[in-house]
Every structure is written in C-alpha cells, then in structure tokens.
N, CA, C and O atoms as a GROMACS GRO file, in nm:
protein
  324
    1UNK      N    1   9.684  10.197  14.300
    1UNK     CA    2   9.629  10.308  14.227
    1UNK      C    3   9.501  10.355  14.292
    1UNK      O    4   9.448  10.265  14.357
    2UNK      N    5   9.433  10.476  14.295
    2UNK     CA    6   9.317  10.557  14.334
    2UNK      C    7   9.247  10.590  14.204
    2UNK      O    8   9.295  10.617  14.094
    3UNK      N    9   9.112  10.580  14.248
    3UNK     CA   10   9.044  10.636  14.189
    3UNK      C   11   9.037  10.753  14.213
    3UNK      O   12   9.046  10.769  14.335
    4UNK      N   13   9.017  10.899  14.130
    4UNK     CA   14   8.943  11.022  14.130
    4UNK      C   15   8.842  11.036  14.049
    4UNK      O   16   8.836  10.960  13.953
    5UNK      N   17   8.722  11.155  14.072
    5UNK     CA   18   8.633  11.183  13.962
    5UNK      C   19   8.714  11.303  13.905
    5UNK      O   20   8.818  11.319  13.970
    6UNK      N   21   8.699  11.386  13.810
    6UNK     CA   22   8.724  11.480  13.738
    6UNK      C   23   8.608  11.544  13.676
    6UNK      O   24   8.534  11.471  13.609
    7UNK      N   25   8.577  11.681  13.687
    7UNK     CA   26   8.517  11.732  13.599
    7UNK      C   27   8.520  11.857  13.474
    7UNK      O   28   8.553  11.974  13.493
    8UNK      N   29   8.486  11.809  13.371
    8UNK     CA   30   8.578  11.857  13.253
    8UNK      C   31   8.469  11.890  13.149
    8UNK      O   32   8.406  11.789  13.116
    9UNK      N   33   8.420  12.037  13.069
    9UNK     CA   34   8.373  12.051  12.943
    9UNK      C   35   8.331  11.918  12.898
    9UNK      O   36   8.385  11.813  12.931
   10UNK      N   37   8.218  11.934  12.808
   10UNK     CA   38   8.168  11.815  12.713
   10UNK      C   39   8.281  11.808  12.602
   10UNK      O   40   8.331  11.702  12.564
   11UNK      N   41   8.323  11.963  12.544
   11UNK     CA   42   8.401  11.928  12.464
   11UNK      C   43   8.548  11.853  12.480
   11UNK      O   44   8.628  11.802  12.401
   12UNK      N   45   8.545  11.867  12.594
   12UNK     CA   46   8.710  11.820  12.663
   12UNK      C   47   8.694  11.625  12.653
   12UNK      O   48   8.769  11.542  12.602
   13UNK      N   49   8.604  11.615  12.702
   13UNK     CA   50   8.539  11.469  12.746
   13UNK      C   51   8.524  11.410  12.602
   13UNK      O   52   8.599  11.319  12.565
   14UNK      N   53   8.422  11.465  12.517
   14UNK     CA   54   8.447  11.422  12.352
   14UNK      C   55   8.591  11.400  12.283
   14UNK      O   56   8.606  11.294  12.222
   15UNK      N   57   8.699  11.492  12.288
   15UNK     CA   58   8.794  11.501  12.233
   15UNK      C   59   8.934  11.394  12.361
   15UNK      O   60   9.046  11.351  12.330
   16UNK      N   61   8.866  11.386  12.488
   16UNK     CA   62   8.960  11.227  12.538
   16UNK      C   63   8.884  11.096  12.450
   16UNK      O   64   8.946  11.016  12.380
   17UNK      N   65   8.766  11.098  12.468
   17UNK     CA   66   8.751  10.978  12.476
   17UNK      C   67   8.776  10.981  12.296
   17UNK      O   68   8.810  10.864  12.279
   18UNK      N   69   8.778  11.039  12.170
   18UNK     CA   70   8.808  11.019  12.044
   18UNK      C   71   8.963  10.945  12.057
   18UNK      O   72   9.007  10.843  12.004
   19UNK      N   73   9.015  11.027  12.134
   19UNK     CA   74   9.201  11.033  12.146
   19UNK      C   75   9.200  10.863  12.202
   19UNK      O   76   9.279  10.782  12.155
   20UNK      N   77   9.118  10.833  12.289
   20UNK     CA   78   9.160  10.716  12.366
   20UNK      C   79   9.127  10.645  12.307
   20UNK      O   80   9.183  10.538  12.328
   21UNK      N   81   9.052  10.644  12.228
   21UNK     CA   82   8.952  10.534  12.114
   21UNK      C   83   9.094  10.523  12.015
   21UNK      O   84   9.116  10.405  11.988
   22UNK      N   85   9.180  10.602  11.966
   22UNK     CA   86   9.282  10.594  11.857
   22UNK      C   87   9.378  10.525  11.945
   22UNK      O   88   9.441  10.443  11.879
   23UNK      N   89   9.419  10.526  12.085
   23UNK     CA   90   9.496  10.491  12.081
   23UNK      C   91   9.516  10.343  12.099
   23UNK      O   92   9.610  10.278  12.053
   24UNK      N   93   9.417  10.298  12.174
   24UNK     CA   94   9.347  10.173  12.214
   24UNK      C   95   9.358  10.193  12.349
   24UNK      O   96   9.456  10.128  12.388
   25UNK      N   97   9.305  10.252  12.440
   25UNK     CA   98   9.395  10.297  12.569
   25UNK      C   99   9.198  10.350  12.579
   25UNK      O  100   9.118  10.386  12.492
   26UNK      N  101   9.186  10.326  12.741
   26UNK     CA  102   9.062  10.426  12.819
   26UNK      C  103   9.124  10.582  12.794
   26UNK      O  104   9.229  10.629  12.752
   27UNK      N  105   8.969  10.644  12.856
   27UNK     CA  106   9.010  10.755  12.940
   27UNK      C  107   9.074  10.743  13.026
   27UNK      O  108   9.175  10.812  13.019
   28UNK      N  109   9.060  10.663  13.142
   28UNK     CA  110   9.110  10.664  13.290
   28UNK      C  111   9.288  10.681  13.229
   28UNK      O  112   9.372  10.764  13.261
   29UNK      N  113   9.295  10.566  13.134
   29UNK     CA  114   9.460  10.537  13.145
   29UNK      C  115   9.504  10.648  13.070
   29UNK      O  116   9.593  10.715  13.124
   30UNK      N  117   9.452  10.694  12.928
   30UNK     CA  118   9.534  10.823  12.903
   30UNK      C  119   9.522  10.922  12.990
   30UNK      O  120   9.625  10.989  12.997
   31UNK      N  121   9.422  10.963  13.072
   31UNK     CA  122   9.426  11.102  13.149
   31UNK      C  123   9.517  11.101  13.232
   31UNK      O  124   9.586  11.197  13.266
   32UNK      N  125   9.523  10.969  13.276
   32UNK     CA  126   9.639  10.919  13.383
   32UNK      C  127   9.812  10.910  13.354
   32UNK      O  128   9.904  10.929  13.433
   33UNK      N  129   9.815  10.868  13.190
   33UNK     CA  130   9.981  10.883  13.129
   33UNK      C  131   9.973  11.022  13.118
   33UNK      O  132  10.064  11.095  13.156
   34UNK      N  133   9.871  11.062  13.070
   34UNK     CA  134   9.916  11.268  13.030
   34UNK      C  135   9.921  11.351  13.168
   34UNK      O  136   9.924  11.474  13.163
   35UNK      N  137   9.922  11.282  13.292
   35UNK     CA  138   9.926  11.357  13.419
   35UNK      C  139  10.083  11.312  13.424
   35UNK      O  140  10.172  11.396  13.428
   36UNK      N  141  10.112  11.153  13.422
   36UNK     CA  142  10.255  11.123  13.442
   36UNK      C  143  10.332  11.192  13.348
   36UNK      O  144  10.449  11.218  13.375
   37UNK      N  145  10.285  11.222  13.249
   37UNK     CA  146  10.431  11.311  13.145
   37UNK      C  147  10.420  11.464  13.190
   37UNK      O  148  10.519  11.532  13.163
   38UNK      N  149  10.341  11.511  13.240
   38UNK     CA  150  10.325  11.662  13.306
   38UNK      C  151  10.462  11.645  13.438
   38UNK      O  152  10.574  11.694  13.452
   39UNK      N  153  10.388  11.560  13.507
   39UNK     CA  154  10.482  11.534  13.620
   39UNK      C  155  10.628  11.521  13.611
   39UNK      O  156  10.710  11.580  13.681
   40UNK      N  157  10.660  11.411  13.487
   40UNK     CA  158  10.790  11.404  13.449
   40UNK      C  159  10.864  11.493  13.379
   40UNK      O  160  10.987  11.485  13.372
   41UNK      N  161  10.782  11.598  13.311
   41UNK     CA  162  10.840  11.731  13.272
   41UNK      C  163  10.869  11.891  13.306
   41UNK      O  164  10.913  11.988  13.245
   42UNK      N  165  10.822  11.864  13.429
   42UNK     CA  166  10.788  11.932  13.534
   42UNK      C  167  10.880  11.929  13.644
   42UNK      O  168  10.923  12.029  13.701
   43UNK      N  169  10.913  11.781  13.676
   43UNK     CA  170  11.032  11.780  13.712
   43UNK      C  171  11.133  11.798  13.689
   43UNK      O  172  11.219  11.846  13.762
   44UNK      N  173  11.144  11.755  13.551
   44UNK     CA  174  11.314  11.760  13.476
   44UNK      C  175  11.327  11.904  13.433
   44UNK      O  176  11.438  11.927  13.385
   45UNK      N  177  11.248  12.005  13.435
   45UNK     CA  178  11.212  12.175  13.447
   45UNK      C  179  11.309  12.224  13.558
   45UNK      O  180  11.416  12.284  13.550
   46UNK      N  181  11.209  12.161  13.703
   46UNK     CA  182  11.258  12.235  13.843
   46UNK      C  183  11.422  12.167  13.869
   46UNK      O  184  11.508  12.231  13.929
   47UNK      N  185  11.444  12.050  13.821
   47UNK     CA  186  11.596  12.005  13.875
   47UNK      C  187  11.659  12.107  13.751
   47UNK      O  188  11.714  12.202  13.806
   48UNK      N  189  11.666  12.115  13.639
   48UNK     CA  190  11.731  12.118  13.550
   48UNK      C  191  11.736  12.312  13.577
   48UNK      O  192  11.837  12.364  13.530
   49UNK      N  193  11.638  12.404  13.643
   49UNK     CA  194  11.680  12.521  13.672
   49UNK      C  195  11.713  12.548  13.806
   49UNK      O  196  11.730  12.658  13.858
   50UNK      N  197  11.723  12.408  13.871
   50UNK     CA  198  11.796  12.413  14.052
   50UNK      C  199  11.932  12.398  13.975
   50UNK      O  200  12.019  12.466  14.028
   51UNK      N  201  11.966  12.345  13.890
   51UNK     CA  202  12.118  12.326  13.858
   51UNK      C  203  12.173  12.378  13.844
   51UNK      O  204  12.283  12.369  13.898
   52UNK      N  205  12.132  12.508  13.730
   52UNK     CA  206  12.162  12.607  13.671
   52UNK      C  207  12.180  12.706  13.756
   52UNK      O  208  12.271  12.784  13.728
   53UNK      N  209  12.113  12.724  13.861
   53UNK     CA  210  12.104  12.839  14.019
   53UNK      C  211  12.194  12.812  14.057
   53UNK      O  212  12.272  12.901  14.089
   54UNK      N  213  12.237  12.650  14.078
   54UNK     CA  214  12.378  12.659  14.139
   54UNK      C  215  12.502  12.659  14.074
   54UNK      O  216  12.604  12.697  14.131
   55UNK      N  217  12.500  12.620  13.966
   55UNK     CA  218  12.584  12.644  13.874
   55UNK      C  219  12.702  12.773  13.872
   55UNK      O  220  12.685  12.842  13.771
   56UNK      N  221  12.780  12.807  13.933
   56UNK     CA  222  12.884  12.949  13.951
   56UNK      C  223  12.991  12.966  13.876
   56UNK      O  224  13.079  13.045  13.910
   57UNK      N  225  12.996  12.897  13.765
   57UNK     CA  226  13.080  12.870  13.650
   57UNK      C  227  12.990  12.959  13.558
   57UNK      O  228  12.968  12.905  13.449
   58UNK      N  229  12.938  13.069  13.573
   58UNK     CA  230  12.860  13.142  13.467
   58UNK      C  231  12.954  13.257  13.361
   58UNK      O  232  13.058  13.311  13.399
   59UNK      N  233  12.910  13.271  13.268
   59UNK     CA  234  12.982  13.376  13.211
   59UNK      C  235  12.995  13.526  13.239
   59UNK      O  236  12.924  13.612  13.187
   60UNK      N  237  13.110  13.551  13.340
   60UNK     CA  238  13.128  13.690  13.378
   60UNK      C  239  13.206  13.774  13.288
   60UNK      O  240  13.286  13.728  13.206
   61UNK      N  241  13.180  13.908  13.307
   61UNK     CA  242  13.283  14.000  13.212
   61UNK      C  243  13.385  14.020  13.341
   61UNK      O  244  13.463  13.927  13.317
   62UNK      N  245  13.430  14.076  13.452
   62UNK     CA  246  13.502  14.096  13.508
   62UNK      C  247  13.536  14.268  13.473
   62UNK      O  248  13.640  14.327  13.500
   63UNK      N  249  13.458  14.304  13.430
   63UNK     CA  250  13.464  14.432  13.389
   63UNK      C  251  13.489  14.425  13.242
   63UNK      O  252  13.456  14.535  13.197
   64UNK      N  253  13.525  14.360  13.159
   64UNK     CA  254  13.555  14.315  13.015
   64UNK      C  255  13.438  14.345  12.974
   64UNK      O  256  13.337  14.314  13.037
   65UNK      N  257  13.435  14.431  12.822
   65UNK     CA  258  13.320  14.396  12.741
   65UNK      C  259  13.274  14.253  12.705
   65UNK      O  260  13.359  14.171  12.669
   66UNK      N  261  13.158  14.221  12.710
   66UNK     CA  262  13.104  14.071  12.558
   66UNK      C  263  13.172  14.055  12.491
   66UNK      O  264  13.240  14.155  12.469
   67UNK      N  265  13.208  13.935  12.412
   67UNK     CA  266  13.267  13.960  12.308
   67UNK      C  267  13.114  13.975  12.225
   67UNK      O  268  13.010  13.919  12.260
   68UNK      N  269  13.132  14.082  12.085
   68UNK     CA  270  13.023  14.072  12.016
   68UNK      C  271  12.996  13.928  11.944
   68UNK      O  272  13.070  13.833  11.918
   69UNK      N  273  12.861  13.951  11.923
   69UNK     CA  274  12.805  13.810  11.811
   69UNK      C  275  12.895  13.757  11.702
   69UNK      O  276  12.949  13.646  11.696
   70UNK      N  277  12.901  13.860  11.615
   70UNK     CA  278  13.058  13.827  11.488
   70UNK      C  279  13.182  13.776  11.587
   70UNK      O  280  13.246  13.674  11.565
   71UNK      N  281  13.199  13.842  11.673
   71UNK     CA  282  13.341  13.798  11.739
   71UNK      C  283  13.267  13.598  11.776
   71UNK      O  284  13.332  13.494  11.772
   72UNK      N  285  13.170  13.609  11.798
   72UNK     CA  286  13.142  13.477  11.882
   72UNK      C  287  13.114  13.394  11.769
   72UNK      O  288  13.152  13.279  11.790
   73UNK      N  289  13.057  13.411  11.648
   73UNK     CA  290  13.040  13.346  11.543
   73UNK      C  291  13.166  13.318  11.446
   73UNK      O  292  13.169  13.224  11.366
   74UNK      N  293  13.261  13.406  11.462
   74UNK     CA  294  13.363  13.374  11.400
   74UNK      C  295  13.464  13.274  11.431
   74UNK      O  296  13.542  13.208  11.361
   75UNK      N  297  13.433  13.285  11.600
   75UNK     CA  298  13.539  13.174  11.661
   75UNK      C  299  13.451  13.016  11.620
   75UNK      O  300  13.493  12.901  11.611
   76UNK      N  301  13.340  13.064  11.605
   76UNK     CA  302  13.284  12.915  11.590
   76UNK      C  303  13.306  12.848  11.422
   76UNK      O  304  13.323  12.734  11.380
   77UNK      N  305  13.297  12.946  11.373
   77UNK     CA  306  13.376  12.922  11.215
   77UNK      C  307  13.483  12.884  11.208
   77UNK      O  308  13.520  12.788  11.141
   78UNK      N  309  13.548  12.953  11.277
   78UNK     CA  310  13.719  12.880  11.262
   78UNK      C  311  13.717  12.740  11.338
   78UNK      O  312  13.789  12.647  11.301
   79UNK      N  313  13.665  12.734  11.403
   79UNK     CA  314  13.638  12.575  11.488
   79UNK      C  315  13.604  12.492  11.386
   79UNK      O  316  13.656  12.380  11.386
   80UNK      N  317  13.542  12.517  11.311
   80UNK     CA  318  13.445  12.428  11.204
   80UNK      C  319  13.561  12.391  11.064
   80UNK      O  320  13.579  12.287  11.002
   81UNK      N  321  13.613  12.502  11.055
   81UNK     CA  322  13.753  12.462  10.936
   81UNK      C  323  13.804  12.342  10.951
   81UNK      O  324  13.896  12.304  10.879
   0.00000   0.00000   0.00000
C-alpha cells in the first residue's frame, strides 16, 4: 500500500473523520474503501456499456412500426395469467 496526502475543505475533513469515528474504521481506511467502491463501480459501468456496444441482438423495426406501449403491456399481462 502507498501513502498519499489529500487536500480537502474543513468541512469535508469534519464530516470523514465523524463517519470514520461511527464506523470504527480511520480516515486513511474509509477514504481508501470509498475510492475502492468508486473504482468497482466504475468498472462494472464501462464493461457493462462495452457489452451493450457490442451487443447486435438489438431491437430493430426492419421497417415495421414499435409495437405501442398497450400492445407491449398487454403481452406482458397475458404472460402473467
């Protein structure tokens, strides 16, 4: 692990170190889990809309209208019977 400094508002610095005090956890270590859940959501963001880019199974009309909303809600009603 590395150390960094950070510099951050008084009010920012008051409202970690309250948070870290509740959780039983430092600053260092919460600033450090709330960077790892950025990271890990951030990722599962960029894969999860690389997928979708490649994804070519999309819904085309082929020149066909939509079906409308009622048309699409109804099929899901009858599914549900």
């Amino acid at each position: 692990m590395k150390n960094v400094t950070i510099t951050v508002e008084d009010s920012v610095l008051e409202w970690v170190r309250v948070e870290a005090a509740k959780r039983g956890s430092s600053v260092s270590r919460l600033v450090g889990e709330m960077l790892a859940e950025k990271m890990r959501r951030d990722d599962a963001y960029e894969r999860a809309y690389r997928e979708w880019q490649a994804d070519t199974v999309r819904m085309h009309s082929d020149g066909q209208p939509y079906p409308t909303r009622d048309e699409i809600y109804a099929e899901r009603t009858d599914r549900l019977r």
